[in-house]
C-alpha positions in Angstrom: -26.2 45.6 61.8 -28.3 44.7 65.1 -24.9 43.8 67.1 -23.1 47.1 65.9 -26.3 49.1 66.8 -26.4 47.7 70.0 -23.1 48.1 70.9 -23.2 52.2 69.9 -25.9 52.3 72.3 -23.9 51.2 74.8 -20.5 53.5 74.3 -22.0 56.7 76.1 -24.0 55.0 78.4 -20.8 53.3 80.6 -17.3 54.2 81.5 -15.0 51.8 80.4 -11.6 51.2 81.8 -9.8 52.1 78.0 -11.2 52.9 75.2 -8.9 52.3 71.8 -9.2 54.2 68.9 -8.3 52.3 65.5 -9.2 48.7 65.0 -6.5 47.2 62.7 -4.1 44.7 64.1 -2.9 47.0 67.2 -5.7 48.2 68.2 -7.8 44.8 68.2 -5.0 42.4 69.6 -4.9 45.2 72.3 -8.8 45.2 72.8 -8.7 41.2 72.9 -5.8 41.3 75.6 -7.4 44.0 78.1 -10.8 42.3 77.5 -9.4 38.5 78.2 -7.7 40.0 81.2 -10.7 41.5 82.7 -10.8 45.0 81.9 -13.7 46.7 80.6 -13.1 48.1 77.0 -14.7 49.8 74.0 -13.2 49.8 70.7 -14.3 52.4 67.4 -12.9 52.6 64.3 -13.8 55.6 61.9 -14.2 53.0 58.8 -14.0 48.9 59.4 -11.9 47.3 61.3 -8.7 46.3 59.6 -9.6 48.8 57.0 -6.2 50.4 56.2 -2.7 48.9 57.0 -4.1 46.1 57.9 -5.9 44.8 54.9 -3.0 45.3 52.3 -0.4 43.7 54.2 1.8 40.4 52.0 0.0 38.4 54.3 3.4 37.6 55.2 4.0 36.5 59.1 7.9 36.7 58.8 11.2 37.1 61.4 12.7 40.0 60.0 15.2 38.4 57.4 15.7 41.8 56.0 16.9 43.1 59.3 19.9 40.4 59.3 21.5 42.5 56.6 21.8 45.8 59.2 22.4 43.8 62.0 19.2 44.9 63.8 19.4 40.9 65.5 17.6 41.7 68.8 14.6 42.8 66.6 15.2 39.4 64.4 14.8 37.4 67.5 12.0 38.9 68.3 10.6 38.6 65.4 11.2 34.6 65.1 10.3 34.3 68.3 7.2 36.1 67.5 6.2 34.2 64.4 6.7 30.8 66.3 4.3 31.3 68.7 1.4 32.6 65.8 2.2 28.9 64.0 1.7 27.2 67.2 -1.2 29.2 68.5 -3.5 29.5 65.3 -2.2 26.5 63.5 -4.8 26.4 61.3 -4.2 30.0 60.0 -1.1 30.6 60.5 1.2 28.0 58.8 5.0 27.5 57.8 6.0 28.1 53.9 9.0 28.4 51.8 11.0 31.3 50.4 12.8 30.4 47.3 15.2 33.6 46.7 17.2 33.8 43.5 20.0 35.7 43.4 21.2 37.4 40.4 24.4 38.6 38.7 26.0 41.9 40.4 24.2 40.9 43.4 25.8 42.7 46.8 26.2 39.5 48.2 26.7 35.6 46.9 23.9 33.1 47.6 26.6 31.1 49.6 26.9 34.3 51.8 23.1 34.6 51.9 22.6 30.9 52.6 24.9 31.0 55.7 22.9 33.8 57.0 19.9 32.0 56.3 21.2 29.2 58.7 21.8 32.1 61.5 18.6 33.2 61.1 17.2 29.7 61.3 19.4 29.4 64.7 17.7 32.7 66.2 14.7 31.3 65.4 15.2 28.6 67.9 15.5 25.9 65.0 12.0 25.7 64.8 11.4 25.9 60.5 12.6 23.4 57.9 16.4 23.9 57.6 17.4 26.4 54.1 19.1 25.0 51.2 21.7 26.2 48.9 20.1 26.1 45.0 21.9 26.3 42.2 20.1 27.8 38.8 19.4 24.9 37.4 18.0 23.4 40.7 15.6 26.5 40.9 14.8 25.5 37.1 14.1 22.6 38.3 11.8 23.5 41.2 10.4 26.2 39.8 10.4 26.7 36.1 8.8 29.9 35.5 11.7 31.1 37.3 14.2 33.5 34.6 17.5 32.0 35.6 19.6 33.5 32.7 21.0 36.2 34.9 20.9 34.1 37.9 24.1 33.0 40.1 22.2 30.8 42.7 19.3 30.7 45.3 18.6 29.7 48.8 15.1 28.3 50.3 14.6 29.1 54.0 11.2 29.4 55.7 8.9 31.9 57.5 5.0 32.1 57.9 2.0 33.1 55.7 -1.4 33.7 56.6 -3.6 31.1 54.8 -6.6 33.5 54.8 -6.8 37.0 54.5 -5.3 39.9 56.8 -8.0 41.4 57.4 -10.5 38.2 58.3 -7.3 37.2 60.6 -7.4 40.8 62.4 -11.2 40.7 63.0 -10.8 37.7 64.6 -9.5 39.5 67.5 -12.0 41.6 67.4 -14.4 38.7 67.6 -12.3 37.4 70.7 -12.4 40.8 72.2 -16.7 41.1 71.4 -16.3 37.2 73.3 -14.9 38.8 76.1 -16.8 41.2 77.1 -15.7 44.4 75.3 -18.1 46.8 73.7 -16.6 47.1 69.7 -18.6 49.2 67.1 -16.9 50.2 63.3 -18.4 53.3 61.6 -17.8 55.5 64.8 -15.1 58.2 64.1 -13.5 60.2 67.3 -13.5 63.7 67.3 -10.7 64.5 69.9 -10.6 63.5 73.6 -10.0 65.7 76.6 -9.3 64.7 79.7 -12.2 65.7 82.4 -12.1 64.4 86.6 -9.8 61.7 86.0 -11.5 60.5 83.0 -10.9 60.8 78.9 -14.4 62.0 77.1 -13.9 61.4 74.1 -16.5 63.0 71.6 -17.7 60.7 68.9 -19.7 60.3 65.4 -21.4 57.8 64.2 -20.6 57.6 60.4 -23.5 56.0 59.2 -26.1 59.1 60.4 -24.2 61.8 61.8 -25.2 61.7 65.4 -22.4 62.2 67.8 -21.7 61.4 71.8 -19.5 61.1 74.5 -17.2 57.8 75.3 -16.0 58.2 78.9 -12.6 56.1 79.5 -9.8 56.0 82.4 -7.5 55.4 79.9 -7.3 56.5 76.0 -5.3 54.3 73.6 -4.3 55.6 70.4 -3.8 52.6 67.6 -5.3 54.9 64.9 -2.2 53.2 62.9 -1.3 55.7 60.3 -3.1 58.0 61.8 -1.7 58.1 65.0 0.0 61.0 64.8 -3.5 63.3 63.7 -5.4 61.6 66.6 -2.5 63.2 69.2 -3.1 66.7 68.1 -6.4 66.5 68.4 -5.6 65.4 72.4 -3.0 67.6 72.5 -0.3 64.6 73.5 3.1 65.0 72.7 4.8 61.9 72.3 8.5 61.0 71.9 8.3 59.2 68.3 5.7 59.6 65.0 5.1 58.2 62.4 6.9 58.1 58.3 5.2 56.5 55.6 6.0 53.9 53.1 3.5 52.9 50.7 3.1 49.4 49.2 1.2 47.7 46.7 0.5 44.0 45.5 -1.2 43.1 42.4 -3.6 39.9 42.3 -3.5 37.7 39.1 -4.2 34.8 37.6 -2.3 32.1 39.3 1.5 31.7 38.1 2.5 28.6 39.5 1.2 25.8 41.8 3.4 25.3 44.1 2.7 26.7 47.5 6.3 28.4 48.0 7.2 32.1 47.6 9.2 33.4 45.1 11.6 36.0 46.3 13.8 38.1 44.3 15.7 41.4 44.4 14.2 44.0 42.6 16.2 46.3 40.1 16.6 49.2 43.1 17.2 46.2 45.5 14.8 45.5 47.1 12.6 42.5 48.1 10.1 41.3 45.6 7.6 38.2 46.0 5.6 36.1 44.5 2.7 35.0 46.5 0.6 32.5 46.3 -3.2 33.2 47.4 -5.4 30.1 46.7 -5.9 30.3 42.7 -4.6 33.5 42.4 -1.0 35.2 43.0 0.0 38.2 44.5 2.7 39.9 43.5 4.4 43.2 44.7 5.8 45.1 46.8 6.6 48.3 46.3 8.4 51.0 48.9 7.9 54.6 48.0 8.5 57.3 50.4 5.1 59.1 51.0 4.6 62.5 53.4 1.3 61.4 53.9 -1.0 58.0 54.6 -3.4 58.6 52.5 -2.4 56.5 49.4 -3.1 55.6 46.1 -2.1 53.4 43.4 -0.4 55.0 40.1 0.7 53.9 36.5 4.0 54.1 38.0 3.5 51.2 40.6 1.3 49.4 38.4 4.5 49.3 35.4 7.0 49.1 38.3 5.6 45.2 40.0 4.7 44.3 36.1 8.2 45.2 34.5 10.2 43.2 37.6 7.9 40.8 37.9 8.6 39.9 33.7 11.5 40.3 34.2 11.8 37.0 36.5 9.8 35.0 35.0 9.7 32.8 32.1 5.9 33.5 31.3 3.9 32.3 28.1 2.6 35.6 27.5 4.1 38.8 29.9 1.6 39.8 32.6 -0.3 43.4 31.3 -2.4 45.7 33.3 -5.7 43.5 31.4 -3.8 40.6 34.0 -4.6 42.3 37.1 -7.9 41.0 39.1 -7.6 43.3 41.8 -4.7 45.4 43.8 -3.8 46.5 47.4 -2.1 49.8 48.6 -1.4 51.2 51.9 1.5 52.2 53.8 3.9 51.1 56.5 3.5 53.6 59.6 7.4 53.5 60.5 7.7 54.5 64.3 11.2 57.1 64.8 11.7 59.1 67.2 11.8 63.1 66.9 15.7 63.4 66.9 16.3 61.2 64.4 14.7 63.6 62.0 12.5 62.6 58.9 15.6 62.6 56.4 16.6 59.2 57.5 17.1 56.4 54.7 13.1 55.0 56.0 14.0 52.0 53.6 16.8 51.2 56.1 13.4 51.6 59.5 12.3 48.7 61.0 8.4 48.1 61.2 9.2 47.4 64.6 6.4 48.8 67.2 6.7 51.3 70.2 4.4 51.8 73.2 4.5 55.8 74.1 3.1 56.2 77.3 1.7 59.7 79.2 2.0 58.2 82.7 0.2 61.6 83.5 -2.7 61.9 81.5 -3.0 58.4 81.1 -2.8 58.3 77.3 -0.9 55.6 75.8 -0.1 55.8 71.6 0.9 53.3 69.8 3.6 53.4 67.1 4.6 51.2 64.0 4.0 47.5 64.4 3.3 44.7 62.2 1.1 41.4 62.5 3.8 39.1 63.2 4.3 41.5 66.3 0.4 41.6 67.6 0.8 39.3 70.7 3.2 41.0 72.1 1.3 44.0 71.6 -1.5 43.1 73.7 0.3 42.0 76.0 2.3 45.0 76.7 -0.7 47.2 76.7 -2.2 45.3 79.1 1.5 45.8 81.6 1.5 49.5 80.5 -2.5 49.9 82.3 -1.5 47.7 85.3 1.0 50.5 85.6 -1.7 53.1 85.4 -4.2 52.1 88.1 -6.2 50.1 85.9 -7.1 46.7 87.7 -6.9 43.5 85.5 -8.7 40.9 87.1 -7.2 37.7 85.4 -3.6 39.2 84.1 -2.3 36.3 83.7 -5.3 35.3 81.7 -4.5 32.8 78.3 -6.4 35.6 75.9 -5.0 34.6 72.2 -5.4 31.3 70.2 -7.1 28.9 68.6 -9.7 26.4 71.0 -8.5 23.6 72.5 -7.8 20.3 70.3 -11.2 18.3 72.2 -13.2 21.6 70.5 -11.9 21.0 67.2 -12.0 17.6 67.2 -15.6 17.7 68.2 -16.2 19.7 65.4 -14.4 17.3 62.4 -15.9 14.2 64.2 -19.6 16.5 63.1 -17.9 17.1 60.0 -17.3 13.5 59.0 -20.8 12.1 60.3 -22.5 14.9 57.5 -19.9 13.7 54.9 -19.4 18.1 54.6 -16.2 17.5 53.0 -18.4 15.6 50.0 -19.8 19.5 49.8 -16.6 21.0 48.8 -16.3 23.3 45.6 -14.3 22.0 43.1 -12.5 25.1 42.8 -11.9 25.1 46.6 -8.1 24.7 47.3 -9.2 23.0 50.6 -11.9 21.3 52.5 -14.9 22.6 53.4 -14.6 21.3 56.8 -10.6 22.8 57.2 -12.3 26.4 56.1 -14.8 26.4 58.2 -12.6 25.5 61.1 -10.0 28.1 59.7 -12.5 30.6 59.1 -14.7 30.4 62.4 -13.2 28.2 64.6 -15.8 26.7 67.2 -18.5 29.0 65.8 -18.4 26.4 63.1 -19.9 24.3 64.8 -23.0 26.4 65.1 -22.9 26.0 61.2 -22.6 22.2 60.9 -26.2 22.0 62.4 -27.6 24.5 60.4 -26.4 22.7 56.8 -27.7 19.8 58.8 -31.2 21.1 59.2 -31.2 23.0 55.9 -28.4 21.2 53.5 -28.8 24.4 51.2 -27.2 26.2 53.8 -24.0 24.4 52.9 -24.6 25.4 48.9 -22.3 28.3 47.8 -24.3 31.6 47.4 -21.5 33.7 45.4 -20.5 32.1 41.9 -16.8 32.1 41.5 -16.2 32.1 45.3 -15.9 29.4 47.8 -18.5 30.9 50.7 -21.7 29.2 51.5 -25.5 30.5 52.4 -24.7 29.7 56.1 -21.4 31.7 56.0 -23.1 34.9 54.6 -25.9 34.8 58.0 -23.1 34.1 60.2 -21.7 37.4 58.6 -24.5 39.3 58.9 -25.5 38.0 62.7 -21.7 38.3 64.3 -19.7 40.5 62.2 -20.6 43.8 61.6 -21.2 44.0 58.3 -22.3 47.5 57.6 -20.8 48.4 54.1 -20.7 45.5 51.1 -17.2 46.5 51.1 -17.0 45.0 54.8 -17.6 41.4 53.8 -16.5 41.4 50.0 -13.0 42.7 51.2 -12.3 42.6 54.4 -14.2 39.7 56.5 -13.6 37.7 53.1 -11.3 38.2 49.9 -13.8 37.8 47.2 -13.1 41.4 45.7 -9.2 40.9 45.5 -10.0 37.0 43.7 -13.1 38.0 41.5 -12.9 39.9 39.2 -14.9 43.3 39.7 -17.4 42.5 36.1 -18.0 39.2 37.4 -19.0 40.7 40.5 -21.4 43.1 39.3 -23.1 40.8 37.3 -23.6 38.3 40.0 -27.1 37.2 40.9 -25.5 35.4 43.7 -24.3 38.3 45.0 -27.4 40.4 44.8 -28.6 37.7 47.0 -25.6 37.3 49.2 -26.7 41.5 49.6 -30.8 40.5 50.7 -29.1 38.3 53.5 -26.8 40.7 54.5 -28.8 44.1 54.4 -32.6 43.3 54.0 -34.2 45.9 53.0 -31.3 48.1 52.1 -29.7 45.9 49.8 -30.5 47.6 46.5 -28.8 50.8 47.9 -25.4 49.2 49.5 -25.1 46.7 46.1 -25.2 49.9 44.3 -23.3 52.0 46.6 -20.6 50.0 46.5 -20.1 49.5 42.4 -20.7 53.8 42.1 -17.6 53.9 44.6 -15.6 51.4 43.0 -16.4 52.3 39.0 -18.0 55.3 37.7 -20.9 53.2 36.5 -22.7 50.7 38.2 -24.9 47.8 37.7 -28.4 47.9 38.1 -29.9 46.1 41.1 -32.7 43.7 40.3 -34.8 42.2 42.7 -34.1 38.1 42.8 -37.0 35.4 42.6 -37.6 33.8 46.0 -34.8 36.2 47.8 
């Protein structure tokens, strides 16, 4: 915790050109953007960073098929658009996969009519996918035989984008650019309402962890409190023109269903999209849409029987999936940005998750509505226009602030790679190299973690049973990222709580040690903390030999 403790002594000691509030995808693409460009910037989140929206996402980067259907096709473009410059900038994370979508009897529309749109939306996407197919049932069969095609009339295939690691790890990477830049970041450090003082924003915060509280001094205040955008402006007093309806959504994680690395799309019985998604050796399945008056959200026997009684539907399954099935789930909601004419009885299944920039040119406040991850460059890149506009000076605008490091950096780093033979080191459970992860995972930082496994070669040994993360990984974690809660890492800077199952994990030694690298002397308190929040009983901690 050394680099968050240092950066909280920082916040009230310098006035910083914006400060953001909220550190999912919006608020740490935007702190990346203003950082790269030259601005000085702080960042605080109340809890982690991508700790809401952000971390129970489909880890779908998509165009907006769904949009085709009510014609929203400026958004769609935007969307494609969007998605094809993700895939080209973080190739290694962001990476091209097929829908499969079979269409059943008393469908609204035929899969011809489907397919054709499938080729439009191909077109708006500049061409840049595989081109879609027309299936018929006993092609899907074929291709997919889990697949239930007694009801079935047809299919298409088209593609979109998936993130090959999780939301969350991909939105603290922006955070990490942002830190890389210059910008002063801290989780754990809740705002308690701005006002605006001499030209500035104070903005009165609390640090979680022990209570104490002080003043952030900003020229500009940016709200990307996500779901809770809307709370944060009444405690400023901003009136804005849009806010904020909810839509919650869960996925369930299970066993793995099928090994082909494709999604399986259907209709579910009110209509709606339904996938199947594949996530290493497991699948994730879901999601649901369920109007909420509130984001604060939970998952109920309802959702839980809803994804299970579709998703058995579909598939031809040795045994039906049960609740004793599910590893792990996800729930949060969609923040859908409208504005206040349109009135909160509007069908929010038909709302885009399209985002919108609400700027107080006169208090210098700018909130941030709705959004997705497909959507986060040209996020930051708009906030960084909309602070131009408000005095602030960017000193390299045109600066190059998102993507992956150049090929001669990565290929220094597999050249390394293959001298140690890493790749010899992978886990046989691994779905990839451990050279491709590490690259994924930390990009040139990776390197620093080639020399360490070759100075220690336990350093390369994985520390977690069941998972595919080595010593080295778990230091880096504790030295760059932040880790404050066990939660942080086991959910949010990795996946390991949504693929292990939660007795495994509190039974595992390699766990308890993963917790003496990562908190020292605290780590009998934050193992335990985190298994009494998560189950009403916990595991005792004992003390490992040699730890």
């Amino acid at each position: 915790m050394k680099l968050r403790n240092r950066n909280i002594e920082k916040l009230p000691n310098e006035t910083f050109d914006a400060l953001i509030i909220g550190g999912g995808i919006n608020g740490a693409a935007t702190a990346a953007a203003l950082a790269g460009k030259g601005a000085k910037v702080a960042l605080i989140d109340r809890g982690d960073f991508a700790g809401s929206t952000s971390m129970h996402s489909s880890n779908l980067v998509w165009g907006g098929i769904k949009y085709m259907e009510s014609k929203d096709f400026a958004l769609v473009r935007k969307l494609c658009k969007s998605r094809n410059h993700l895939i080209k900038s973080y190739p290694s994370t962001v990476q091209e996969i097929r829908f499969l979508t079979t269409i059943s009897k008393g469908f609204r529309h035929s899969p011809r009519y489907l397919w054709a749109g499938t080729w439009l939306y191909w077109l708006m996407g500049n061409g840049f996918t595989k081109l879609p197919r027309l299936l018929s049932p006993n092609k899907i069969k074929q291709e997919e035989p889990i697949i239930d095609i007694g009801g079935a009339v047809g299919g298409f295939e088209y593609s979109d984008a998936y993130l090959h690691d999780n939301d969350a790890r991909f939105v603290f990477n922006f955070v990490r650019q942002a830190l890389n830049y210059g910008a002063i970041a801290a989780n754990y450090v809740e705002s308690l309402g701005a006002e605006s003082q001499d030209g500035l924003w104070v903005t009165k915060a609390r640090n979680v962890m022990d209570g104490s509280t002080f003043d952030i001094r900003a020229k500009v205040l940016i709200n990307a409190a996500g779901p809770w955008v809307d709370q944060h402006n009444e405690l400023t007093g901003q009136k804005t023109t849009h806010h904020h309806l909810y839509s919650k959504g869960i996925h369930l994680i299970v066993p793995q269903l099928t090994d082909s690395q494709r999604v399986l799309a259907f209709f579910a019985d009110d209509g709606r999209l339904f996938f199947v998604i594949p996530m290493g050796n497991r699948t994730c399945i879901g999601t649901t849409d369920t109007h909420m008056e509130h984001p604060e959200v939970e998952v109920t026997a309802d959702d839980i029987a809803f994804v299970l009684e579709n998703i058995n539907k579909r598939l031809t399954l040795a045994k039906p999936l049960s609740q004793d099935d599910i590893i792990s789930t996800r729930c949060g909601v969609r923040p859908l940005a409208i504005k206040d004419d349109q009135g909160n009885d509007r069908d929010f299944l038909q709302l885009s998750r399209k985002h919108v920039v609400d700027t107080n040119a006169e208090s210098a406040h700018i909130s941030i509505f709705g959004g997705k991850l497909t959507d986060c460059l040209n996020v930051g890149d708009e906030i960084a226009e909309e602070i131009s506009q408000l005095g602030v000076t960017l000193t390299d605008p045109k600066f190059h602030w998102y993507g992956e490091p150049p090929n001669p950096v990565k290929q220094q780093f597999m050249d390394q790679a293959k001298r140690m033979n890493l790749d010899a080191m992978t886990a046989q459970t691994s779905s990839e190299l451990l050279s491709t992860r590490l690259w994924r995972r930390y990009a040139d930082q990776a390197i620093q973690m080639l020399e360490k496994i070759r100075q220690d070669p336990a350093q390369g040994e994985i520390l977690i049973e069941g998972t595919e993360y080595i010593r080295c990984e778990i230091e880096h974690a504790r030295d760059h990222e932040m880790i404050t809660q066990l939660e942080d890492f086991l959910r949010r800077r990795a996946k390991v709580s949504l693929v292990v199952p939660h007795e495994q994990l509190r039974h595992s030694n390699g766990l308890k040690e993963a917790c003496r690298v990562l908190f020292g002397d605290d780590a009998e308190e934050r193992f335990n903390s985190y298994f009494e929040q998560h189950r009403d009983t916990s595991l005792p901690f004992t003390p490992m030999a040699n730890a």
